[in-house]
PAROBA-268898 format. One record per atom (N, C-alpha, C, O): chain; atom name; x, y, z. Coordinates in pm, whole numbers, plus 50000, padded with zeros to 5 digits. Atoms other than C-alpha are relative to their C-alpha. Last residue first. Layout:
N
chain, name, u, v, w
A, CA, X, Y, Z
...
//
This chain:
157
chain, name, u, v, w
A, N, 50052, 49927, 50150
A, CA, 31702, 64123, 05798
A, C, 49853, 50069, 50076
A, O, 49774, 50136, 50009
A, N, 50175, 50051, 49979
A, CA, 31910, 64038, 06082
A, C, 49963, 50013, 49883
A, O, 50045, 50026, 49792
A, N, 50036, 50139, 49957
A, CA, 32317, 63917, 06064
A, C, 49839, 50001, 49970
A, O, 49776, 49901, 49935
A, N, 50185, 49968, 50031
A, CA, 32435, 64273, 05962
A, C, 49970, 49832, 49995
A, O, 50021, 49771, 49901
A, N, 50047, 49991, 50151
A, CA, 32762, 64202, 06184
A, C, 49865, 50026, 49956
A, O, 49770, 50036, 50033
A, N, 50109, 49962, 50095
A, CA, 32917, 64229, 06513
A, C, 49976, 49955, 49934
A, O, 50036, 49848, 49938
A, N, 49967, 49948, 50075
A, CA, 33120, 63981, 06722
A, C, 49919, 50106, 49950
A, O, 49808, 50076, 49993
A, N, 50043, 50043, 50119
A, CA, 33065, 63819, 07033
A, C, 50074, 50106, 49929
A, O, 50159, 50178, 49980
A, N, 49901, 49966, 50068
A, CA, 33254, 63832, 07386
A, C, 49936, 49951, 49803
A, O, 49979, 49855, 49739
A, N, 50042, 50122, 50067
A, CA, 32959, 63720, 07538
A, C, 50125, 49970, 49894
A, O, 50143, 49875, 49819
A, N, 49993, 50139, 49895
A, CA, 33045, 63948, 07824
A, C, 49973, 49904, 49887
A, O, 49971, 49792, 49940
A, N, 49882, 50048, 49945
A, CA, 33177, 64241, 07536
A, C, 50030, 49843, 50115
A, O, 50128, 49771, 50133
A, N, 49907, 50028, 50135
A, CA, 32924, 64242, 07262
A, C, 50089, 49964, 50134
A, O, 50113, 49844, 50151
A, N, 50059, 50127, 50034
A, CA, 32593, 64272, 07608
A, C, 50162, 49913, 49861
A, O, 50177, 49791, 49853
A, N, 49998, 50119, 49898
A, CA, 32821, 64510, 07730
A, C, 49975, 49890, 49990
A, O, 50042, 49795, 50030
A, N, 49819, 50005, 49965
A, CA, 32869, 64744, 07429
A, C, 50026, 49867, 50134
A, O, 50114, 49781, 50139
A, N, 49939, 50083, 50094
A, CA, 32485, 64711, 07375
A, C, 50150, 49926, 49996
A, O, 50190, 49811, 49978
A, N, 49959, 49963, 50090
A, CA, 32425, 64846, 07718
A, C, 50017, 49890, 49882
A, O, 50043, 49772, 49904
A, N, 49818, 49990, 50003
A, CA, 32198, 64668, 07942
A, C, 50035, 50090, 49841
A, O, 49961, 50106, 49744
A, N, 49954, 49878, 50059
A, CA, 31824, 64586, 07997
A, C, 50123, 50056, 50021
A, O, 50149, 50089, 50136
A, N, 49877, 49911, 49976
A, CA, 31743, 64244, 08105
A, C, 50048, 50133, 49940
A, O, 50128, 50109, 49849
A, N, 49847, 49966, 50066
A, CA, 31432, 64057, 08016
A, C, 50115, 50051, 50081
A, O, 50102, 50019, 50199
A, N, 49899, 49919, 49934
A, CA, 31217, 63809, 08260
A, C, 50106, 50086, 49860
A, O, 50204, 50030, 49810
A, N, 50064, 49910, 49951
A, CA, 30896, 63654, 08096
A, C, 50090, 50097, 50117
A, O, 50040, 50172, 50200
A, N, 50122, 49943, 50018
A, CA, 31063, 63305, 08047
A, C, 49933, 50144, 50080
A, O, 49917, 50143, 50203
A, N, 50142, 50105, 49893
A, CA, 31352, 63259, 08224
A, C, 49926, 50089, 49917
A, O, 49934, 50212, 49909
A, N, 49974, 50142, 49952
A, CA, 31768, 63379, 08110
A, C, 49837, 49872, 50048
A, O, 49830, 49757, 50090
A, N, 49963, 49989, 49858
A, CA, 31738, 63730, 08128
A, C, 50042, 49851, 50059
A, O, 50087, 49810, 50166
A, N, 50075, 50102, 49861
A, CA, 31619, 63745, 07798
A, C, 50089, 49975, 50067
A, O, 50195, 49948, 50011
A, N, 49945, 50090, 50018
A, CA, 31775, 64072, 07585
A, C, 49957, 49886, 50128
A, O, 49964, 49910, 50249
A, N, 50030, 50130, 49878
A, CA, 31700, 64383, 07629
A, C, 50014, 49891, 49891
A, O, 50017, 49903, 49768
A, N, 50116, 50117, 50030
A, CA, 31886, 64653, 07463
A, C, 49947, 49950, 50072
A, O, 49978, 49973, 50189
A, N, 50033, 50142, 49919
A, CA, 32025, 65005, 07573
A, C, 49932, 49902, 49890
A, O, 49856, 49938, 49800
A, N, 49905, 49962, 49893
A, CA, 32197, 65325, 07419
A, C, 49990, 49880, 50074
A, O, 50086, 49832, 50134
A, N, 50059, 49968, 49854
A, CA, 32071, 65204, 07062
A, C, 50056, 50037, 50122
A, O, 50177, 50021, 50107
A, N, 50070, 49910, 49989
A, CA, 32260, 65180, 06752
A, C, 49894, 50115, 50093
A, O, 49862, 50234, 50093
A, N, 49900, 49892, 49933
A, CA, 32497, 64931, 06894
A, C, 49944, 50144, 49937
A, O, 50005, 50245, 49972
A, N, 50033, 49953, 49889
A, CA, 32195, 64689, 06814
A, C, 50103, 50092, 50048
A, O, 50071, 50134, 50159
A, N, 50085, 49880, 49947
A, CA, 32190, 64737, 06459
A, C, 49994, 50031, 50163
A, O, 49959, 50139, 50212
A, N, 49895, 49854, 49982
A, CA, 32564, 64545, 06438
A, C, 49849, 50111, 50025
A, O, 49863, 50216, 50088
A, N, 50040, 49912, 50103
A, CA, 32344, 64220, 06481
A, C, 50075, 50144, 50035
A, O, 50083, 50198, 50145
A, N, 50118, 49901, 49965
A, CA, 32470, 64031, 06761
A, C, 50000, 50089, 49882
A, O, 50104, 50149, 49853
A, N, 50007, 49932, 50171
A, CA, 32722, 63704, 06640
A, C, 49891, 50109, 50065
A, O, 49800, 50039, 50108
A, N, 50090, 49950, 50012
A, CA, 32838, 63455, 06922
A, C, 49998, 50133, 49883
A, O, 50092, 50167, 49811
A, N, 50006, 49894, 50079
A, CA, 33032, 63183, 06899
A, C, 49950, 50093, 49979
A, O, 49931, 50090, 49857
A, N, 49988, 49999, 50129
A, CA, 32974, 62964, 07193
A, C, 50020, 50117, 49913
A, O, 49993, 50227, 49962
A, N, 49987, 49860, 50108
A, CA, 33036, 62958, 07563
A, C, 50006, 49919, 49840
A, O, 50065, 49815, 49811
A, N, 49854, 50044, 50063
A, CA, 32909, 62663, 07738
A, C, 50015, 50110, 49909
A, O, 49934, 50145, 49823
A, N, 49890, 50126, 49940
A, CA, 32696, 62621, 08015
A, C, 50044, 50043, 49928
A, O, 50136, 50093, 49992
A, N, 50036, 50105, 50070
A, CA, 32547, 62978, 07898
A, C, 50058, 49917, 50030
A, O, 50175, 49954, 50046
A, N, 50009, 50098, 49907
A, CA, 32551, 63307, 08118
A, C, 49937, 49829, 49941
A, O, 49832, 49776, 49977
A, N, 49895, 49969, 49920
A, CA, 32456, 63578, 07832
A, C, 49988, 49852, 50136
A, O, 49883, 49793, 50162
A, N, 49833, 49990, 50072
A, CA, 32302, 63503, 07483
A, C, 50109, 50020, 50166
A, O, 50232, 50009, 50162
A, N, 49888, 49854, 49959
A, CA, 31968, 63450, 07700
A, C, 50152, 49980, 49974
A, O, 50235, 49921, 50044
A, N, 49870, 50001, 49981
A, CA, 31747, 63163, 07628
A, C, 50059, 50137, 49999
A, O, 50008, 50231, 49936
A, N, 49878, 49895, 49906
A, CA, 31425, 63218, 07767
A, C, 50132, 49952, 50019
A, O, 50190, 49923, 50124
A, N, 50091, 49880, 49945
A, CA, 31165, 63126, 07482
A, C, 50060, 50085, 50127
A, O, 50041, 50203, 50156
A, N, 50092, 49901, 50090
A, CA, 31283, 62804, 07463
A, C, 49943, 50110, 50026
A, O, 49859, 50116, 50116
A, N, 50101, 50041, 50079
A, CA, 31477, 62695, 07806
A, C, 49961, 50058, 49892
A, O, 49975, 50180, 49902
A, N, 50155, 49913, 49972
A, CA, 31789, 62745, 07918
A, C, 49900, 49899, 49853
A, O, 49910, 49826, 49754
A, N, 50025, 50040, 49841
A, CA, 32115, 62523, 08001
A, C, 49876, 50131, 49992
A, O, 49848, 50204, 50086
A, N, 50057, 49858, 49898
A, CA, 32249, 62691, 07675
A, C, 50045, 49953, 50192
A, O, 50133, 49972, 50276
A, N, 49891, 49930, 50011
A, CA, 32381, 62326, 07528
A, C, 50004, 50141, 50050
A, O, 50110, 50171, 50104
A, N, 49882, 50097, 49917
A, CA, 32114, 62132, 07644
A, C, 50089, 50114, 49958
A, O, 50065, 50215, 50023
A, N, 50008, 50027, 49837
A, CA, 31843, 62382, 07528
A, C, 50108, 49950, 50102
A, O, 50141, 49994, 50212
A, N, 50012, 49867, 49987
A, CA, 31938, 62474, 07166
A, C, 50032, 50013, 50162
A, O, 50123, 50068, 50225
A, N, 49854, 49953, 50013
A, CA, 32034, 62103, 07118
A, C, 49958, 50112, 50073
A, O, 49960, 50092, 50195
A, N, 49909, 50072, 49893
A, CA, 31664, 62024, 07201
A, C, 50175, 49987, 50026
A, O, 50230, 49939, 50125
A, N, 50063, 49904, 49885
A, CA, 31537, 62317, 06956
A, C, 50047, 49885, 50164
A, O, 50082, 49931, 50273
A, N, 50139, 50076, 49940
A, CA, 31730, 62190, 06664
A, C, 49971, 50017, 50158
A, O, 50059, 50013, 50244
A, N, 49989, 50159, 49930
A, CA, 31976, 62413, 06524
A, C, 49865, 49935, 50066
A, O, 49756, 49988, 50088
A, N, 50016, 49989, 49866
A, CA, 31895, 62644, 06257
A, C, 50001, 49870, 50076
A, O, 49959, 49758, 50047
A, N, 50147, 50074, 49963
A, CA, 32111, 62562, 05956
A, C, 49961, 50076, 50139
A, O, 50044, 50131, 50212
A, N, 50038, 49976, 49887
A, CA, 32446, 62760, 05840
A, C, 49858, 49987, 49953
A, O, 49797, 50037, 49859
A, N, 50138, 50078, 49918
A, CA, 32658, 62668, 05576
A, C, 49917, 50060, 50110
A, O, 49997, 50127, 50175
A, N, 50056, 50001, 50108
A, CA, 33011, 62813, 05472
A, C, 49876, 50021, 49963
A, O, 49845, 50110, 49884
A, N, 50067, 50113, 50082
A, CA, 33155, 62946, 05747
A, C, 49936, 50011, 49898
A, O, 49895, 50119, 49854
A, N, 49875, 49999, 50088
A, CA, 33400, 63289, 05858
A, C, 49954, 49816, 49973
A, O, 50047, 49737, 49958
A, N, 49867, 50102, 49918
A, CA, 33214, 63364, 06143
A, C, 50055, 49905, 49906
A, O, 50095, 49798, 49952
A, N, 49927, 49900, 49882
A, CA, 33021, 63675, 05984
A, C, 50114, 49864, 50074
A, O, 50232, 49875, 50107
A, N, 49889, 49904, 50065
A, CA, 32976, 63480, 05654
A, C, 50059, 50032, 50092
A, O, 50181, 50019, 50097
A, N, 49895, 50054, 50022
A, CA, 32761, 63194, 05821
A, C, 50117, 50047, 49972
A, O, 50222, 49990, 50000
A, N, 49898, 50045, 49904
A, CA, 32583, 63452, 05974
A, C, 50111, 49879, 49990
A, O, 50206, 49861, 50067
A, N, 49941, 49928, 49968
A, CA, 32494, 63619, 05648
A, C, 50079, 49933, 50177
A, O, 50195, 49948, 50217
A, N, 49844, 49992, 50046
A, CA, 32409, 63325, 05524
A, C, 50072, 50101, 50022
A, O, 50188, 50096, 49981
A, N, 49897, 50138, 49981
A, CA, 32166, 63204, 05783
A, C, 50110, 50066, 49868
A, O, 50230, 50047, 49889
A, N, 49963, 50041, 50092
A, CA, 31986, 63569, 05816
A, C, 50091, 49890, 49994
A, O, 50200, 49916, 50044
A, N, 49857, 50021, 49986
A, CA, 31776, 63588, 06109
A, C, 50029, 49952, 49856
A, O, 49957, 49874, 49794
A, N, 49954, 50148, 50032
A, CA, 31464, 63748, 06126
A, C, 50148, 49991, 49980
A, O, 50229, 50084, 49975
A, N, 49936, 50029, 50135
A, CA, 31353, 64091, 06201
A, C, 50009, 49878, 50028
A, O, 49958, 49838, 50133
A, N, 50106, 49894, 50119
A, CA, 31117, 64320, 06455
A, C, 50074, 49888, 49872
A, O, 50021, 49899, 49762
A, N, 50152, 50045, 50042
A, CA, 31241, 64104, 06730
A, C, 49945, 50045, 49898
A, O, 49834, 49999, 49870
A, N, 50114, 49896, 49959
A, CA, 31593, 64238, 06668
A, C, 49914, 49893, 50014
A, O, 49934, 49789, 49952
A, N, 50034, 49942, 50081
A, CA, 31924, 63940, 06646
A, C, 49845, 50086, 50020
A, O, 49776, 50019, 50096
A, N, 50097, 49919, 49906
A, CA, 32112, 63781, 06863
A, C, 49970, 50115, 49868
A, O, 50048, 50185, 49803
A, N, 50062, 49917, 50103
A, CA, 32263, 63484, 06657
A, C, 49938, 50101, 50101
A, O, 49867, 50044, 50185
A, N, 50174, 49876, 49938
A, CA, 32427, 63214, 06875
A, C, 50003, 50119, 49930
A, O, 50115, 50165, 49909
A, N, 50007, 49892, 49992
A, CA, 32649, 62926, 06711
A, C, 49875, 50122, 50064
A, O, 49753, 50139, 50060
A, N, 50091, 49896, 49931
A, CA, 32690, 62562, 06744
A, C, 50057, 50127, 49983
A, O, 50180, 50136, 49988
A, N, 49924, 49978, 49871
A, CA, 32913, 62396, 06498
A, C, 49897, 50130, 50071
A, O, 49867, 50242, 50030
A, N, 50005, 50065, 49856
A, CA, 32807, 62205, 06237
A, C, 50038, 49990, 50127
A, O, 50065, 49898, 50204
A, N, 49888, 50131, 49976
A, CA, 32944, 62386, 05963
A, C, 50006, 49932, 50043
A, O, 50112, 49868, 50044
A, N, 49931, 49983, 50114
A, CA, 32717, 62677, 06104
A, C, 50146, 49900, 49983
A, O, 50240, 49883, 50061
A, N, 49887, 50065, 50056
A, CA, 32449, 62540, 06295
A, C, 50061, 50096, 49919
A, O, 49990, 50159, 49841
A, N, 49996, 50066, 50115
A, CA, 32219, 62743, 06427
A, C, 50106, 49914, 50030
A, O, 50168, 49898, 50135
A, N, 49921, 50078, 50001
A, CA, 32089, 62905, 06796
A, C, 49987, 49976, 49820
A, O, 49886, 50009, 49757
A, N, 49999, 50124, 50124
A, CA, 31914, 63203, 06788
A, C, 50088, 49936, 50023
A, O, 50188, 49996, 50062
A, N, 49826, 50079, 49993
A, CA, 31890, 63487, 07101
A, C, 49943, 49868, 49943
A, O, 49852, 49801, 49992
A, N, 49977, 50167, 49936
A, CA, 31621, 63755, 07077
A, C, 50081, 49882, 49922
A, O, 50117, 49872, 49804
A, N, 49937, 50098, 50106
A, CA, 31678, 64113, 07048
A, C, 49977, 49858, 50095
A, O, 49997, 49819, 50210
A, N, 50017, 50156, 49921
A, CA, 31428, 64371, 07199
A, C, 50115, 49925, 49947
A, O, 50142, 49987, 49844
A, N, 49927, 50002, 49880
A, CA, 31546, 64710, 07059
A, C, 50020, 49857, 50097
A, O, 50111, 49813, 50168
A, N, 49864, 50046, 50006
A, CA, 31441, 64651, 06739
A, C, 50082, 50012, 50059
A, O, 50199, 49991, 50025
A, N, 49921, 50153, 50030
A, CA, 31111, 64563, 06873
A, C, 50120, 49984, 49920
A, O, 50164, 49873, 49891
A, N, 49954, 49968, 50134
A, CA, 31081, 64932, 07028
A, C, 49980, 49864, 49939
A, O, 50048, 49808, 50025
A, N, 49877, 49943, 50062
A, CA, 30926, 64864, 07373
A, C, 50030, 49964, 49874
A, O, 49981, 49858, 49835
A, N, 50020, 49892, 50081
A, CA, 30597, 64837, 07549
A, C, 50098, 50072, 49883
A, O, 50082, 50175, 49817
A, N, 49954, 49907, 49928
A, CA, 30716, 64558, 07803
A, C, 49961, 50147, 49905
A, O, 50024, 50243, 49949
A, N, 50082, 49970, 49875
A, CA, 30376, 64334, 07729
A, C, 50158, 50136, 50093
A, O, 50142, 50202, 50195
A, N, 50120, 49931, 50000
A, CA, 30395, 64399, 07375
A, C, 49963, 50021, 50151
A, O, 49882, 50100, 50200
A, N, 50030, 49837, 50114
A, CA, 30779, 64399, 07264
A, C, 49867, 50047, 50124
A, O, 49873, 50143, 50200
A, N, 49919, 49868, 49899
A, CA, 30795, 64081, 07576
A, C, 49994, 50160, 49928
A, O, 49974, 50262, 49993
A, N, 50090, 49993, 49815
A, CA, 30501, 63904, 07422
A, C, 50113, 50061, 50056
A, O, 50080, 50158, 50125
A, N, 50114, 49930, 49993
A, CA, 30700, 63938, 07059
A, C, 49903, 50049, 50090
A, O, 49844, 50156, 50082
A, N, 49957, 49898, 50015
A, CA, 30987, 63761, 07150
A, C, 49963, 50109, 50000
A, O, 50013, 50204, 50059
A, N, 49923, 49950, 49883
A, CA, 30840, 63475, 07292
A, C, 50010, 50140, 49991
A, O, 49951, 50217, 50067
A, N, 49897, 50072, 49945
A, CA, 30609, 63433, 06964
A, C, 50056, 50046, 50148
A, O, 49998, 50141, 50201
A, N, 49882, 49935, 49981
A, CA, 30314, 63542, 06910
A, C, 50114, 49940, 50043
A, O, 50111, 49860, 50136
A, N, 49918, 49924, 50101
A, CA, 29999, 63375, 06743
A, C, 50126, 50112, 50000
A, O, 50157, 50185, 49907
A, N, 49909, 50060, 50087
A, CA, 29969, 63159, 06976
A, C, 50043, 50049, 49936
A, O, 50163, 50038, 49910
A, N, 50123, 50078, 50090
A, CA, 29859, 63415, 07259
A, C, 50047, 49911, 49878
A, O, 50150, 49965, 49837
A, N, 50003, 49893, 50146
A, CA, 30108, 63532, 07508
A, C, 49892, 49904, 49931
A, O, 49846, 49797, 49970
A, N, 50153, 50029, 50072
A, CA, 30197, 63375, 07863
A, C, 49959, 50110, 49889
A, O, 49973, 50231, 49902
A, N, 49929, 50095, 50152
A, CA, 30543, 63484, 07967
A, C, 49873, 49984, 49906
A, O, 49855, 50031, 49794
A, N, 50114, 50145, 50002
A, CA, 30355, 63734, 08236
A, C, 50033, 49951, 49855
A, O, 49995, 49996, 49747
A, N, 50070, 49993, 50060
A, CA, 30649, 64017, 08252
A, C, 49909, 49862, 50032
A, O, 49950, 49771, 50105
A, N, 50084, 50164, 49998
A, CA, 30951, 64084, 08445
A, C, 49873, 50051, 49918
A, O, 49855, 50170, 49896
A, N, 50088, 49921, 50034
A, CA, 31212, 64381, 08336
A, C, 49909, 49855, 50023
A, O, 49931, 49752, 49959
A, N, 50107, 50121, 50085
A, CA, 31534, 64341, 08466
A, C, 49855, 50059, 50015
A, O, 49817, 50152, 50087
A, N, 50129, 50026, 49933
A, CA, 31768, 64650, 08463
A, C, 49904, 49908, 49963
A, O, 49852, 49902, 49852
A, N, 50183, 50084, 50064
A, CA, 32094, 64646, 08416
A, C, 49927, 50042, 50036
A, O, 49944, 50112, 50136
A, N, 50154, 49975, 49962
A, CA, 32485, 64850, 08494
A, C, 49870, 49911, 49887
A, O, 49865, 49892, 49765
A, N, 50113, 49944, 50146
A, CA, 32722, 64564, 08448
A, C, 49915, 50084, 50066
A, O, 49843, 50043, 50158
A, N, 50067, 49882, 49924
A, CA, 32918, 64472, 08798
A, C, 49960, 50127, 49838
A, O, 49976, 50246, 49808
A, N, 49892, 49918, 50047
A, CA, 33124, 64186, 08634
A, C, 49939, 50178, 49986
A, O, 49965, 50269, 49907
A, N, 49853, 50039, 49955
A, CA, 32984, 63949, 08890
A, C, 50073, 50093, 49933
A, O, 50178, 50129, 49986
A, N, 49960, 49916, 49872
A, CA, 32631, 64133, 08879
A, C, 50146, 49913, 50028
A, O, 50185, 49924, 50144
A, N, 50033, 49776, 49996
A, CA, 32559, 64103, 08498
A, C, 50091, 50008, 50118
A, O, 50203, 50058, 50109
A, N, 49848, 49947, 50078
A, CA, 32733, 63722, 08526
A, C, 49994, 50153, 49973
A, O, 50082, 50238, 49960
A, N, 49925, 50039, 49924
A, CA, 32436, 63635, 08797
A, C, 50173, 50068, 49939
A, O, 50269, 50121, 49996
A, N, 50039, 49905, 49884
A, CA, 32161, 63785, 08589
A, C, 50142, 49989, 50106
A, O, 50183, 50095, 50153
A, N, 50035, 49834, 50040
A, CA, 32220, 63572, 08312
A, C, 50036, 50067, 50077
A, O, 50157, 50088, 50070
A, N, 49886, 49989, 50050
A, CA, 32260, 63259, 08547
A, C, 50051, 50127, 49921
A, O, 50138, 50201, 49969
A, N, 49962, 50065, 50106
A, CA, 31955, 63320, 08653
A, C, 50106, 50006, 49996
A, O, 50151, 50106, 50052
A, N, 49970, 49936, 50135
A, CA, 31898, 63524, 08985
A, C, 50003, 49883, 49944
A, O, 49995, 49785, 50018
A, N, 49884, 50078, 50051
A, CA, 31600, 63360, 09220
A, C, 50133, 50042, 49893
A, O, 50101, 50013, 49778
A, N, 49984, 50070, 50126
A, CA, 31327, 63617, 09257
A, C, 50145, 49950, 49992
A, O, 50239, 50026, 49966
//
């Protein structure tokens, strides 16, 4: 299996991981996020999946539980904006260099702001997409805050 970009910045700054593959394919009524909970068996506020918005009009990434949603004014708060929209799903893409459903807060053309819900340093590990449909990554929280160099905050609901 090809690494991702993801995968590629784990093993340059010699992160312990573990990827976790899966069959992407899910039924409509689930989202991405959700088909990895059910087909890896795990917590869903352990899963977190990776949001693009606007805040101010300035790309931002949101990593926030599967089990929750994303709060737009609380992440406007956490990076010190007013505003905050979700961005539009062809931005999301170009600016990553991933696809829907397997963007991954880590290994992005272009670093942006990033924001991870302060629940995930509750846990010893998250996952987090790997960068490709039906691939996660399992890593420390502390790791995932430090390569993305994000911030905390209560961001989910």
């Amino acid at each position: 299996m090809a690494a991702t970009p993801a995968v590629r910045v784990l093993e340059r700054a010699r992160v312990a991981h573990t990827l976790h593959s899966y069959d992407p394919e899910h039924p409509a009524d689930q989202g991405h996020g959700e088909a990895a909970v059910a087909a890896l068996g795990a917590d869903p506020r352990r899963v977190l999946k990776t949001l693009l918005a606007r805040v101010d009009g300035a790309l931002t990434v949101a990593v926030v539980p599967v089990s929750g949603s994303l709060d737009l004014k609380a992440l406007a708060a956490a990076v010190g904006g007013r505003r905050a929209v979700m961005a539009d799903p062809a931005d999301a893409e170009r600016t990553t260099g991933y696809v829907l459903g397997g963007i991954s807060p880590l290994g992005q053309r272009k670093a942006l702001p990033t924001v991870v819900d302060e629940s995930a340093l509750t846990f010893d590990t998250v996952l987090v997409s790997a960068g490709r449909r039906g691939l996660q990554v399992e890593l420390a929280p502390a790791d995932l805050v430090r390569l993305t160099r994000a911030r905390t905050a209560p961001v989910g609901r």
